[in-house]
Biopython code that builds the backbone (N, CA, C, O; Angstrom):
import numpy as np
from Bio.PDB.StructureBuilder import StructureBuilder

atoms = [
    (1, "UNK", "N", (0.842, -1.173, 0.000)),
    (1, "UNK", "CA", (0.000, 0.000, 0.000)),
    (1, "UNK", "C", (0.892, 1.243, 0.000)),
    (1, "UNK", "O", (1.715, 1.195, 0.915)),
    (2, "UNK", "N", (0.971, 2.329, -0.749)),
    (2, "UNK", "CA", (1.278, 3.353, -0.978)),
    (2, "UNK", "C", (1.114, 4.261, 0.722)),
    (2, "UNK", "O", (0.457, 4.051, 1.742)),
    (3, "UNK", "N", (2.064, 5.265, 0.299)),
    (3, "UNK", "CA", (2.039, 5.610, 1.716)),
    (3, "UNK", "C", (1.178, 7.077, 0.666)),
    (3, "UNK", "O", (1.317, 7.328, -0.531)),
    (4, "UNK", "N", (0.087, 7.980, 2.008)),
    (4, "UNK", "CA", (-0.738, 9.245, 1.130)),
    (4, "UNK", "C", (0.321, 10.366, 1.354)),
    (4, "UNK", "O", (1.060, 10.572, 2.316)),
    (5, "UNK", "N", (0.149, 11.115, 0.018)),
    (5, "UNK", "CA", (0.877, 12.504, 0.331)),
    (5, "UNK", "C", (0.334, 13.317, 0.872)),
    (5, "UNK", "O", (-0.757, 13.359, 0.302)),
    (6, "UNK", "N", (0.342, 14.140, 1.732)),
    (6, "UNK", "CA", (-0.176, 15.379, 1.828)),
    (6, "UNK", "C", (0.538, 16.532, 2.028)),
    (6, "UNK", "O", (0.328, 17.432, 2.842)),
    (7, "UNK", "N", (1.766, 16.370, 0.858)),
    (7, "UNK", "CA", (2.261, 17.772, 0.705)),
    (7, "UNK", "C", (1.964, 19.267, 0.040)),
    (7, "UNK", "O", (2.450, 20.397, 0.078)),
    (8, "UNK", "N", (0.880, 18.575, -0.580)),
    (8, "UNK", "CA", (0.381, 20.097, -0.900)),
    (8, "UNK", "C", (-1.247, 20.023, -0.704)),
    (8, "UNK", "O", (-2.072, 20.216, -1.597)),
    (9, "UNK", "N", (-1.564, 19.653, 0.867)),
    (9, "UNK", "CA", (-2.686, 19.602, 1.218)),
    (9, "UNK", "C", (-2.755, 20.637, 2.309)),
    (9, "UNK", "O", (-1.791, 20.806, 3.056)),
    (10, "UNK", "N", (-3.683, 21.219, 2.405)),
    (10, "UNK", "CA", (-3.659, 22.412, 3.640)),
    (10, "UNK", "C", (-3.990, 21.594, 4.989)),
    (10, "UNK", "O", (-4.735, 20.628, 5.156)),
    (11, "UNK", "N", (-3.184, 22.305, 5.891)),
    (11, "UNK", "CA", (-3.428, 22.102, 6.942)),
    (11, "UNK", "C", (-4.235, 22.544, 8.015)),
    (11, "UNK", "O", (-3.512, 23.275, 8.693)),
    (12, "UNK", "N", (-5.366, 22.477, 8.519)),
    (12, "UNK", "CA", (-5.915, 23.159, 9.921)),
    (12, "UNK", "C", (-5.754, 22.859, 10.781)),
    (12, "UNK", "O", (-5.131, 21.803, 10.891)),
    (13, "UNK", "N", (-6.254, 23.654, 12.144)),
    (13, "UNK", "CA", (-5.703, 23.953, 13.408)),
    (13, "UNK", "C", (-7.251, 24.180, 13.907)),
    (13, "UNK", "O", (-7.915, 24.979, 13.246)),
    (14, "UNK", "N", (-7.781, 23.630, 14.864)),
    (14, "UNK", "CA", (-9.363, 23.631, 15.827)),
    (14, "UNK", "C", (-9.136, 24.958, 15.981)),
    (14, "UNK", "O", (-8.076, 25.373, 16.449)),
    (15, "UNK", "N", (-10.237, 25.843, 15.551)),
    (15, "UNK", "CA", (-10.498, 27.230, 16.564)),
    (15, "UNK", "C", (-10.297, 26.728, 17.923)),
    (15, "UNK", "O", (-9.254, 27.225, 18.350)),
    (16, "UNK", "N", (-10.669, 26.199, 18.519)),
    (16, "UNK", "CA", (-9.967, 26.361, 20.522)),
    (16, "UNK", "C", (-8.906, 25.325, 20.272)),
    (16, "UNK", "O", (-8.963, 24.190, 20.744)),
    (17, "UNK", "N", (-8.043, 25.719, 19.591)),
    (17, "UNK", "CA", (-6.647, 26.014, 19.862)),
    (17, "UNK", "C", (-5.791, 27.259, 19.496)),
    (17, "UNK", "O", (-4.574, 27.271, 19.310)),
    (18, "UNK", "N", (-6.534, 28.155, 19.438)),
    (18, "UNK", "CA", (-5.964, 29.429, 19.390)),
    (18, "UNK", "C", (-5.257, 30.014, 20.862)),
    (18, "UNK", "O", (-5.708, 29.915, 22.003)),
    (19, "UNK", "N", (-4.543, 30.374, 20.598)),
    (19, "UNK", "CA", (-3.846, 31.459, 21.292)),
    (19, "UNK", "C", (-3.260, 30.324, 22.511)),
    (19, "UNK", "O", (-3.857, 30.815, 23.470)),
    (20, "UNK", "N", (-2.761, 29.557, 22.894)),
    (20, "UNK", "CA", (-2.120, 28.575, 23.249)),
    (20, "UNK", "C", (-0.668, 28.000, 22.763)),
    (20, "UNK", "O", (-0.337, 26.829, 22.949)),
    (21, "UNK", "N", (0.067, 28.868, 22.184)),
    (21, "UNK", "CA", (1.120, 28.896, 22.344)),
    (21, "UNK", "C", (1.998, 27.791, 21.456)),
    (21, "UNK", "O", (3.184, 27.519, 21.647)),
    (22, "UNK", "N", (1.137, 27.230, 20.453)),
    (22, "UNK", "CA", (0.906, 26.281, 19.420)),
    (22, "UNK", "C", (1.098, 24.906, 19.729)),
    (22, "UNK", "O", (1.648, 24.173, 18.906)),
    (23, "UNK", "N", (0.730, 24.506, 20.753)),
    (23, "UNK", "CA", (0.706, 23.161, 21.502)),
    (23, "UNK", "C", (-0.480, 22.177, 21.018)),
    (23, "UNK", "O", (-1.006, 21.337, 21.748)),
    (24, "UNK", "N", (-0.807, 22.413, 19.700)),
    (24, "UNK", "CA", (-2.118, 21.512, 19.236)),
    (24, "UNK", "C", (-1.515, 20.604, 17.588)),
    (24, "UNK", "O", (-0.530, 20.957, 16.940)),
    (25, "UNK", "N", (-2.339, 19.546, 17.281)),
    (25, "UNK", "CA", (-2.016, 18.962, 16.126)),
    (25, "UNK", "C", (-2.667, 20.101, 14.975)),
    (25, "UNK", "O", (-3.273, 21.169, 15.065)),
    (26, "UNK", "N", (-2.194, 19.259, 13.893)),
    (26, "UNK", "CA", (-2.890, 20.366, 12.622)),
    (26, "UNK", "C", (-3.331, 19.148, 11.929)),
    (26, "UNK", "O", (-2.795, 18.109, 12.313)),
    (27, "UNK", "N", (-4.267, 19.058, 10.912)),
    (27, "UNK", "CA", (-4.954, 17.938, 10.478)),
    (27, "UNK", "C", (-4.998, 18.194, 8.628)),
    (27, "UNK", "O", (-5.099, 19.317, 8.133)),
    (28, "UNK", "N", (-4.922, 17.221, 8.010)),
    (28, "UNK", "CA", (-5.043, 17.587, 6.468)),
    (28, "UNK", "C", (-6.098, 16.377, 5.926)),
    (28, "UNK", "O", (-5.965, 15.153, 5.922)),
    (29, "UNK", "N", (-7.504, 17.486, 5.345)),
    (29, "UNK", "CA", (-8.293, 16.515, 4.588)),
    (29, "UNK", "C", (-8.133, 16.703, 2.911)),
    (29, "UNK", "O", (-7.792, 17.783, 2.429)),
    (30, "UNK", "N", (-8.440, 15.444, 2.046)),
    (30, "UNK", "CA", (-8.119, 15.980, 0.714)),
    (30, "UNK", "C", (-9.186, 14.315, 0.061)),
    (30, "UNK", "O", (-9.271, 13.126, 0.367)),
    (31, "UNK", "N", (-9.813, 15.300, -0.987)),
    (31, "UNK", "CA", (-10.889, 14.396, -1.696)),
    (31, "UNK", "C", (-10.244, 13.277, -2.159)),
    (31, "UNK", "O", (-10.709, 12.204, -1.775)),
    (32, "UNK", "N", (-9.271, 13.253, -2.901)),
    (32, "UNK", "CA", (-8.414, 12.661, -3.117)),
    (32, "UNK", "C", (-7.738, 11.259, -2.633)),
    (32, "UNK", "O", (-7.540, 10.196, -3.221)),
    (33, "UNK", "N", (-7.440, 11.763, -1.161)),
    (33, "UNK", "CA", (-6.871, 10.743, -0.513)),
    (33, "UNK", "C", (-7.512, 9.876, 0.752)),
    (33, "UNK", "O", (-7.720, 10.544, 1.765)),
    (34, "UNK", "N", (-7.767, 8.803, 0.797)),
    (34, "UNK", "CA", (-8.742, 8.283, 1.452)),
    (34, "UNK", "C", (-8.232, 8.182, 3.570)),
    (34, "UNK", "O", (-8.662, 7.519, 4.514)),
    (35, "UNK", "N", (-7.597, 8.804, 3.472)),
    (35, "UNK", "CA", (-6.549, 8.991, 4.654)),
    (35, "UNK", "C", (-6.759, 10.451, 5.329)),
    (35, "UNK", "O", (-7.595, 11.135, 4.738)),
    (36, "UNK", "N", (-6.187, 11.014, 6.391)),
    (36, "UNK", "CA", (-6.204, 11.923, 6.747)),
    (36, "UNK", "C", (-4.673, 12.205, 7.813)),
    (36, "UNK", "O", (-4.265, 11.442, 8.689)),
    (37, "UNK", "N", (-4.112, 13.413, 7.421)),
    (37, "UNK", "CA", (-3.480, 13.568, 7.538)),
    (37, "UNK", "C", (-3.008, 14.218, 9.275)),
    (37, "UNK", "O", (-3.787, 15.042, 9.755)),
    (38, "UNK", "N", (-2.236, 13.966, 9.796)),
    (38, "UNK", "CA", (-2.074, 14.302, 11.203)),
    (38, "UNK", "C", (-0.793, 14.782, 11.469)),
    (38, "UNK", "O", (-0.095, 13.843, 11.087)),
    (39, "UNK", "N", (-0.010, 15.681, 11.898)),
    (39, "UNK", "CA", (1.237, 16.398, 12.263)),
    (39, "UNK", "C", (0.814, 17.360, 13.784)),
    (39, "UNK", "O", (-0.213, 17.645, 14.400)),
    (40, "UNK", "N", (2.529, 17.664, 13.923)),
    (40, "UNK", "CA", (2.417, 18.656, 15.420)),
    (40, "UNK", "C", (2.867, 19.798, 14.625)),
    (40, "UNK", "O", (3.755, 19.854, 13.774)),
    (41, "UNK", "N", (2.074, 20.700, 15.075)),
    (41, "UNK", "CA", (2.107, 22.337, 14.952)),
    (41, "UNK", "C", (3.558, 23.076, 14.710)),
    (41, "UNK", "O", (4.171, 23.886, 14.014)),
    (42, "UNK", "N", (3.650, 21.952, 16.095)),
    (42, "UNK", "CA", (5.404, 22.833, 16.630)),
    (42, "UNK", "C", (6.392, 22.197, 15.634)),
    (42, "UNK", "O", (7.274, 23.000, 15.332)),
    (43, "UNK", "N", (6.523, 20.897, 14.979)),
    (43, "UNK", "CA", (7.907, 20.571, 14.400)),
    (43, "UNK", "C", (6.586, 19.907, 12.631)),
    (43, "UNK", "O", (6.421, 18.826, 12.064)),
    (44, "UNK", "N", (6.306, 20.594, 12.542)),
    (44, "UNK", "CA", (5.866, 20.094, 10.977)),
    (44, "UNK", "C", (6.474, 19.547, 10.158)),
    (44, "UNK", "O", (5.839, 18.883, 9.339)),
    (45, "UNK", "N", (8.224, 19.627, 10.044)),
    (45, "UNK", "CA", (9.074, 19.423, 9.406)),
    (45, "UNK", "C", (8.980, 17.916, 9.939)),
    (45, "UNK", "O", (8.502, 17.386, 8.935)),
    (46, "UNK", "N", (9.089, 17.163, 10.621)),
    (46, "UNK", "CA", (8.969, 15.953, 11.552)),
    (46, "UNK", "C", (8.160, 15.187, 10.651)),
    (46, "UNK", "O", (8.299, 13.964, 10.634)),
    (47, "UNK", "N", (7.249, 15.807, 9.826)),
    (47, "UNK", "CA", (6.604, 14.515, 9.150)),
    (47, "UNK", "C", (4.687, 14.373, 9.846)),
    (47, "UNK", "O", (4.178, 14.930, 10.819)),
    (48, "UNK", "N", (4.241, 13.653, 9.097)),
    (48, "UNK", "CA", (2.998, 13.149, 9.848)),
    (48, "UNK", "C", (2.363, 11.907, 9.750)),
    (48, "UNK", "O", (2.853, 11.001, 9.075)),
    (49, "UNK", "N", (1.184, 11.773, 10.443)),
    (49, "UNK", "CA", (0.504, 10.698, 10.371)),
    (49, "UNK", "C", (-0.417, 10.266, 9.289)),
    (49, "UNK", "O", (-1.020, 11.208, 8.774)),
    (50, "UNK", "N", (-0.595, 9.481, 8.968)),
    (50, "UNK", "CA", (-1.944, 9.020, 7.852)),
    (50, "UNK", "C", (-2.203, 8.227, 8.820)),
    (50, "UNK", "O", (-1.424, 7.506, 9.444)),
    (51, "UNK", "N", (-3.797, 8.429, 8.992)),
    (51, "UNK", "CA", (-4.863, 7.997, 9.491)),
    (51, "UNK", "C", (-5.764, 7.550, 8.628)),
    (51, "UNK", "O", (-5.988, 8.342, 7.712)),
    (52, "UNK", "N", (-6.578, 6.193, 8.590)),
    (52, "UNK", "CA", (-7.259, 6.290, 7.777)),
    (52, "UNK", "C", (-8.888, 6.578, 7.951)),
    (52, "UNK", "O", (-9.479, 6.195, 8.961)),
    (53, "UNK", "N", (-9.495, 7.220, 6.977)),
    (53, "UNK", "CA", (-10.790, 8.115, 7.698)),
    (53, "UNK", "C", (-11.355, 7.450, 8.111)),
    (53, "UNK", "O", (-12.293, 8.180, 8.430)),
    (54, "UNK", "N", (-11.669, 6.341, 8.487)),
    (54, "UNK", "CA", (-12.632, 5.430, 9.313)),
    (54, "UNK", "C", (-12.257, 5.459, 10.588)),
    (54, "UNK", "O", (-13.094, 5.595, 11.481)),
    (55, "UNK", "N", (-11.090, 5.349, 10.809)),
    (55, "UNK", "CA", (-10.197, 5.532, 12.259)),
    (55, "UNK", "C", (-10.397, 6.922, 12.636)),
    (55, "UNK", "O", (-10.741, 7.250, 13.771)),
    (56, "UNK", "N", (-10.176, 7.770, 11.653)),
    (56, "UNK", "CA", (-10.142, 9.486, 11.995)),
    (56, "UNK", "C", (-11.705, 9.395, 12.514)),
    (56, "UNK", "O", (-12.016, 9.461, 13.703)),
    (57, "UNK", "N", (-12.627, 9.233, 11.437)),
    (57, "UNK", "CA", (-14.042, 9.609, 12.580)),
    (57, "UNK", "C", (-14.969, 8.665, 13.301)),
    (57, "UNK", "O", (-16.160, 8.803, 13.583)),
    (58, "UNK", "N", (-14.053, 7.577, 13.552)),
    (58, "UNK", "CA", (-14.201, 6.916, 15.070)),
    (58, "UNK", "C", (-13.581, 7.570, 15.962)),
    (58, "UNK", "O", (-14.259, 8.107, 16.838)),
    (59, "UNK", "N", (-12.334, 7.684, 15.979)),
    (59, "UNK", "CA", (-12.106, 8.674, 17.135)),
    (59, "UNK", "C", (-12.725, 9.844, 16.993)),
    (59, "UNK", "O", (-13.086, 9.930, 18.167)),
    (60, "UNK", "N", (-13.262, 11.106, 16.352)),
    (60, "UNK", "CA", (-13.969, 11.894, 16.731)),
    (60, "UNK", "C", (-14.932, 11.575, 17.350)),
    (60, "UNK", "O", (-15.229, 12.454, 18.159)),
    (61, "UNK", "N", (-15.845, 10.393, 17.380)),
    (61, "UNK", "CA", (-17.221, 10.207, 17.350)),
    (61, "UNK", "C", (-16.807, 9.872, 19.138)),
    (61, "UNK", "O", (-17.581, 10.201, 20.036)),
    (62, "UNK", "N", (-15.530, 9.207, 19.388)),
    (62, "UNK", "CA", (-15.052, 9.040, 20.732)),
    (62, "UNK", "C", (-15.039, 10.323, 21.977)),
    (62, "UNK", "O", (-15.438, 10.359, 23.141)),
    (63, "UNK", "N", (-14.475, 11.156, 21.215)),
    (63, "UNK", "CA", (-13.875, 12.484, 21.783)),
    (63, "UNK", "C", (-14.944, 13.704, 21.796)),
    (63, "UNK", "O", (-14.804, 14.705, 22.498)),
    (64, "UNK", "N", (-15.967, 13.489, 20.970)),
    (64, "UNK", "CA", (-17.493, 14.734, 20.800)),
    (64, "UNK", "C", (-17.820, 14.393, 21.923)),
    (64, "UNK", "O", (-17.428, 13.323, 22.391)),
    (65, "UNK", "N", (-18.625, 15.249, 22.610)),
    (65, "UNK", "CA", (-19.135, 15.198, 23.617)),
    (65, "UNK", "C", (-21.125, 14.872, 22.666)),
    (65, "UNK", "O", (-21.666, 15.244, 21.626)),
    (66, "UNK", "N", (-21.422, 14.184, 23.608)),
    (66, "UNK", "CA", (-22.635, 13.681, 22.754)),
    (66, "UNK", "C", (-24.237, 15.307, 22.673)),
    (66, "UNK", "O", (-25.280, 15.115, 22.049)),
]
sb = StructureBuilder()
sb.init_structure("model")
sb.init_model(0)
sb.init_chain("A")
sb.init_seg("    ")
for serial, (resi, resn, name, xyz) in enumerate(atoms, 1):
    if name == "N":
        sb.init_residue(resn, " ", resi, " ")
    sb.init_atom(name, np.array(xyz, "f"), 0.0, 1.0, " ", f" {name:<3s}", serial, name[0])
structure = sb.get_structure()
């Protein structure tokens, strides 16, 4: 299996993680790639995670408050 790129995928950052001193992940979605992309704020250069979206929104569905 191919590993996903997401080098020229944008990255976001949760509104409440603002102003915190950049201590949050940044996340990359892309139609494209059936994966989702996961990195730290602080060392981006470090590389990231592929997640794959079934995993990505099981854990959201974990972490929402109902």
């Amino acid at each position: 299996m191919a590993t996903p790129n997401f080098t020229r995928a944008t990255w976001i950052t949760s509104s409440y993680s603002a102003g915190n001193g950049g201590n949050c992940v940044e996340v990359a979605l892309t139609a494209r790639v059936p994966s989702v992309g996961v990195r730290d704020s602080k060392d981006r250069d470090a590389g990231y995670l592929a997640v794959p979206s079934s995993a990505w929104r099981a854990f959201l569905r974990g972490v929402t408050p109902s």
